[in-house]
C-alpha positions in Angstrom: -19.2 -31.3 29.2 -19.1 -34.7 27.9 -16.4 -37.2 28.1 -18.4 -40.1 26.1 -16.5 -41.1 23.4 -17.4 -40.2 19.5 -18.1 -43.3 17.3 -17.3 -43.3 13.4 -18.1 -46.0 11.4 -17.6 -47.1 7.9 -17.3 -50.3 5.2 -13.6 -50.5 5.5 -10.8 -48.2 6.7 -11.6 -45.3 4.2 -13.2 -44.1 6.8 -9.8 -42.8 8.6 -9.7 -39.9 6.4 -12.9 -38.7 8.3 -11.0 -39.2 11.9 -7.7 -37.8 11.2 -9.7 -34.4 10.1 -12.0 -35.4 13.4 -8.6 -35.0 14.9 -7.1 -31.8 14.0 -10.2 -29.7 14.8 -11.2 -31.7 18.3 -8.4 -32.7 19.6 -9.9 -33.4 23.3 -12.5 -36.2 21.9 -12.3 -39.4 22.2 -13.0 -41.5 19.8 -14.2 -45.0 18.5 -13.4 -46.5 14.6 -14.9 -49.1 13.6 -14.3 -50.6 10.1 -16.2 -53.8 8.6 -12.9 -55.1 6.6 -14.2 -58.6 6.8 -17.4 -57.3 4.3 -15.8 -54.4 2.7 -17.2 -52.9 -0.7 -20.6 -51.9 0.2 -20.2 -49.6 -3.2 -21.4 -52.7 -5.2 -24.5 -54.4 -2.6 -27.7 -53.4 -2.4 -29.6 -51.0 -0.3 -30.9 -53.5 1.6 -27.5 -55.7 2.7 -26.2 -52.4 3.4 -28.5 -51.2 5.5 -28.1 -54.3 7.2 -24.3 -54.4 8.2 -24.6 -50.9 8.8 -27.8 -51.1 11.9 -25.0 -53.9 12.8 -22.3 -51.6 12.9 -24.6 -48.7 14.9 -25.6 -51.3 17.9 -21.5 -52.4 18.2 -21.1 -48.6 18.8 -24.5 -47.3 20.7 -23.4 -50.5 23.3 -20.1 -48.6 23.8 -22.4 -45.6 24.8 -21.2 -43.2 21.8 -22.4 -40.0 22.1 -22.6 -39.2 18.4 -22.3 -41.2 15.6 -20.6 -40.0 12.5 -21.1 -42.5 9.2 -17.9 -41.8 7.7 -19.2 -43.9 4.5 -20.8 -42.1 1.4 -22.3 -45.6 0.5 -23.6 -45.8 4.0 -24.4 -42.3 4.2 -26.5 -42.4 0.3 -28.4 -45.9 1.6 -29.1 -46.0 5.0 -28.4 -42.8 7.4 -32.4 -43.1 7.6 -32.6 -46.0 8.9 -29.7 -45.3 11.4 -31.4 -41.7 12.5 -34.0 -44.4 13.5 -32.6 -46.7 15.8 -30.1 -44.6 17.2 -30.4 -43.0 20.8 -27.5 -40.0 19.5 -27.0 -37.6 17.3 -26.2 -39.0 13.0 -23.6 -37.1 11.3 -23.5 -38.3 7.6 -20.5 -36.9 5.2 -23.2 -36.7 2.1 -25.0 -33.2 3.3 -21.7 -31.7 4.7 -19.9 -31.9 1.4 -23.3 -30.9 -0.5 -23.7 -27.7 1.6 -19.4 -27.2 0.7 -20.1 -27.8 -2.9 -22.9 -25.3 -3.7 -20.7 -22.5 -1.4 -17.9 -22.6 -3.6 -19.0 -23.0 -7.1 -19.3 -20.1 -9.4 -20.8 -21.6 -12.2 -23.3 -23.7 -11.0 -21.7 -26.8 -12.2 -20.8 -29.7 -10.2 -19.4 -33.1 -10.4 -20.0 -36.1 -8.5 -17.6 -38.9 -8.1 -17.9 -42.0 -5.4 -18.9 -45.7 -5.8 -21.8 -47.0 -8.0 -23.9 -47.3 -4.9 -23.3 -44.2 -3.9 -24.1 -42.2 -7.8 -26.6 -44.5 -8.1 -28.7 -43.5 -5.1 -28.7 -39.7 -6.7 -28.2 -38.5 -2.9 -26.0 -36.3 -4.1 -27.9 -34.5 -6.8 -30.9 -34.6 -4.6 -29.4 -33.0 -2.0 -28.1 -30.1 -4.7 -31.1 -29.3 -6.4 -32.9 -29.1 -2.8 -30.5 -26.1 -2.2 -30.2 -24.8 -5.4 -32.3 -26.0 -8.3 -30.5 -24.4 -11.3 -27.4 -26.3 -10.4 -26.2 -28.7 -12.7 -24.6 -31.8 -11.7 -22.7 -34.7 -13.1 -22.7 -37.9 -11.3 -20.0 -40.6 -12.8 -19.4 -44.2 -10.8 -15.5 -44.8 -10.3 -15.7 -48.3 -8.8 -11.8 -49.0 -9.4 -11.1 -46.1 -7.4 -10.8 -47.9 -4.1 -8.6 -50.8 -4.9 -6.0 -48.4 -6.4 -6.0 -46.9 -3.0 -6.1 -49.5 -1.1 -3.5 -51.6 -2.8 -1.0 -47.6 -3.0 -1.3 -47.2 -6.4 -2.9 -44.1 -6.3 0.5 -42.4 -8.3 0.3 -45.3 -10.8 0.2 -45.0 -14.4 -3.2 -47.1 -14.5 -4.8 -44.5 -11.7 -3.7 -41.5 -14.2 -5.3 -43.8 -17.1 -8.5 -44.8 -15.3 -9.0 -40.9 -13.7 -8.5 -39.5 -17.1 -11.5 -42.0 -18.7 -13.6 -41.8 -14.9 -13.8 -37.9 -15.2 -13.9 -37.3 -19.3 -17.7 -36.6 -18.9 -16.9 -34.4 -15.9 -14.2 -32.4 -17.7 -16.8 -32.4 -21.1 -19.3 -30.7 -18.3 -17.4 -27.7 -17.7 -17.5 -28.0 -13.6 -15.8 -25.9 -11.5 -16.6 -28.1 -8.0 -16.1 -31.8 -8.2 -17.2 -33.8 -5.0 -15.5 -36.7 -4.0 -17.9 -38.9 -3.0 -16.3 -41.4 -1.7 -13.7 -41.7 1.8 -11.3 -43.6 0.0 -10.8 -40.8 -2.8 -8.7 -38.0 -1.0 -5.8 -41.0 -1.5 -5.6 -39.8 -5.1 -6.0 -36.5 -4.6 -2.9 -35.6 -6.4 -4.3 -38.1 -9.5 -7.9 -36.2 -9.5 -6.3 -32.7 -9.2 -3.4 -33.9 -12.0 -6.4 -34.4 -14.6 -9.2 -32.1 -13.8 -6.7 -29.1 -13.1 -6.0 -25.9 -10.9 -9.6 -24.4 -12.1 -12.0 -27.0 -10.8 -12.3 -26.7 -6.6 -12.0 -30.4 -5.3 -14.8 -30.8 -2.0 -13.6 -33.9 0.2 -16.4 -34.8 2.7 -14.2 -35.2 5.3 -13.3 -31.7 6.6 -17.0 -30.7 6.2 -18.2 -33.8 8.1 -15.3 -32.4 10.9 -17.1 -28.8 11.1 -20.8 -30.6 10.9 -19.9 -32.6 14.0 -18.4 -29.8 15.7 -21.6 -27.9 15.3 -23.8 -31.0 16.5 -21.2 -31.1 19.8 -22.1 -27.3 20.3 -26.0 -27.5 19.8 -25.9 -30.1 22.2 -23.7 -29.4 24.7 -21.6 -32.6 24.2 -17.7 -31.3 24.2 -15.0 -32.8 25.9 -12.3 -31.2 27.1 -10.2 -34.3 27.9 -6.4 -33.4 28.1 -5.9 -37.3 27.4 -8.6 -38.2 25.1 -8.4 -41.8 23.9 -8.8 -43.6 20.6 -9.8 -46.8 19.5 -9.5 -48.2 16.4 -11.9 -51.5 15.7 -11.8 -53.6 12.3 -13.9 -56.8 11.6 -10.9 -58.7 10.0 -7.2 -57.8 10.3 -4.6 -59.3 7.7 -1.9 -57.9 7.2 -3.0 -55.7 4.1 -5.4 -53.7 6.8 -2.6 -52.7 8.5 -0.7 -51.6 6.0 -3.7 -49.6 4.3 -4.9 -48.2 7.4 -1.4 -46.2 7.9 -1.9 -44.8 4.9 -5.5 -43.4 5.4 -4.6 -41.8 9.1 -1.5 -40.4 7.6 0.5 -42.3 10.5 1.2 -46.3 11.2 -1.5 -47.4 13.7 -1.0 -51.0 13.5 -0.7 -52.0 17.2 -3.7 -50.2 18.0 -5.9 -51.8 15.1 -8.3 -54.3 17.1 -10.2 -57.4 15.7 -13.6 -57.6 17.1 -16.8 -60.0 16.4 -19.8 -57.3 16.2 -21.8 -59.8 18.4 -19.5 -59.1 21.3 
């Protein structure tokens, strides 16, 4: 048994998704968020700025003696989880490889889409990761940078999500996939939008639920569960308006607004 907390990390509050699923299949963990809000998109900088905030955002967590860390960040996960393997003392759970792994299970036709932030498809972790389990696979990566904002801002049921989702996945659809990733923590918020205009044939693969069952196993291999009946969870953001806490409630599925913390990472 371990009672160390479980730290997950990502470029905003996306990121949430990841915990709530964290949640529901280990409910006796503890557990430590941290979001960088006050530098959110990382979809857009390069490899090396974003490997930079992130080692940031790893040393903020190892000093609260994690005992895993789980990058709930595709951009992250694409640019820098080597990096992060490096430096860190614990065990890296990334949501790229989970949903990968997912992805090549389910489809039937060996046709799979990619969607997630321009970082993120342009990195090709994806596809790597694809073709290392299956070469014959084929895969379409498409960028959907204005993904995020419609989530973040609750537009994800507006009339310009349903435009942009239909003009974002046209080369998907034009593919013929039957799997479509969603690369990105911010996209299970438009679930309903993504589902709407690829339809009930193609099976949608959100990292977070994968990412839940790859940390469960790393627990396990280990030796690292908790069985805490009173497991706490902190929630830590690097700049707080008022927006964040609005957004945030949204991503957990419940209003977590007085226990949303400002931090400095140099503390």
């Amino acid at each position: 048994m371990n009672f160390s907390p479980i730290g997950v990390f990502d470029s905003g509050i996306g990121g949430l998704t990841v915990v709530k699923e964290i949640i529901k299949l280990l409910p006796n963990e503890s557990i430590i968020y941290l979001g960088d809000t006050a530098r959110v998109p990382y979809g857009t900088r390069s490899k090396e700025v974003v490997t930079k905030f992130a080692l940031e955002l790893v040393k903020f967590l190892l000093k609260r003696k994690v005992k895993v860390l789980v990058v709930a960040c595709n951009t992250i996960s694409a640019l820098a989880i080597s990096e992060i393997e490096e430096i860190s003392t614990v065990p890296v759970v990334g949501v790229v490889l989970p949903a990968v792994a997912e992805a090549v299970k389910v489809t039937k036709n060996k046709r799979i889409g990619v969607i997630g932030t321009q970082g993120t498809i342009e990195s090709k972790v994806y596809e790597q990761g694809i073709k290392k389990i299956d070469t014959s696979i084929k895969v379409v990566s498409v960028g959907c940078p204005l993904f995020v904002p419609m989530a973040e801002e609750g537009l994800h049921n507006h009339k310009a999500a349903k435009l942009m989702a239909r003009d974002y996945l046209d080369e998907v659809l034009k593919a013929k996939v039957d799997t479509l990733i969603l690369g990105c923590t911010h996209y299970p918020l438009l679930l309903e939008t993504i589902r709407e205009t690829v339809g009930p044939s193609v099976t949608l693969v959100d990292s977070a639920k994968p990412t839940a069952l790859e940390l469960k196993k790393v627990l396990s291999d280990n030796d690292l569960f908790s069985n805490n009946q009173n497991p706490i969870l902190e929630f830590y953001v690097t700049d707080a308006p008022e927006r964040v806490f609005q957004v945030a409630g949204r991503f957990f599925g419940e209003k977590i607004n007085n226990r949303l913390k400002k931090v400095n990472l140099e503390d």
